[in-house]
C-alpha positions, 0 to 999 in steps of 0.5 A, a space after each residue: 374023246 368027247 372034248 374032242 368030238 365037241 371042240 368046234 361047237 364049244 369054241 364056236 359057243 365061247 365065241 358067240 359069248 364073248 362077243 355078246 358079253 364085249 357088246 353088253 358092256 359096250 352097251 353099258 358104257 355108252 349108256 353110263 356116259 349118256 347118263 352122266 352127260 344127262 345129269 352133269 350137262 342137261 346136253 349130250 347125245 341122250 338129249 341130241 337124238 330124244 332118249 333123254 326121257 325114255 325108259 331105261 331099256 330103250 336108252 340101253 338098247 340105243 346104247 347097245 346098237 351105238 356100242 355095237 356098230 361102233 366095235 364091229 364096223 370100220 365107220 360110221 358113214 358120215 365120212 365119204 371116199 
């Protein structure tokens, strides 16, 4: 009875967990790649965009929001109708 008083609000939850976990390991990734580039090429987009010597955490939340929008949205923008 109450499983199924709360079945919308516990899917909804199962959902929202989901997608923060599918963004964080997007997120994680994009930053593993950004760190092999780094380290094998002294190039990549790490050194392109100037995250090559930040923190850890600004390099994973830069990760974060390119793995993000690259998942969620339909294009980058750089391709015009």
């Amino acid at each position: 009875m109450i499983r199924e008083k709360f079945a919308a609000p516990i899917d909804v939850m199962k959902l929202m967990f989901f997608l923060i976990f599918v963004a964080h390991m997007s997120g994680c990734a994009w930053h593993y790649i950004g760190i092999q580039e780094l380290f094998y090429n002294n190039t990549g987009w790490l050194i392109k965009y100037g995250y090559g010597e930040k923190d850890w955490i600004t390099r994973y939340i830069a990760s974060l929001y390119f793995g993000t929008i690259t998942s969620f949205t339909v294009g980058f923008g750089d391709i015009v109708p």
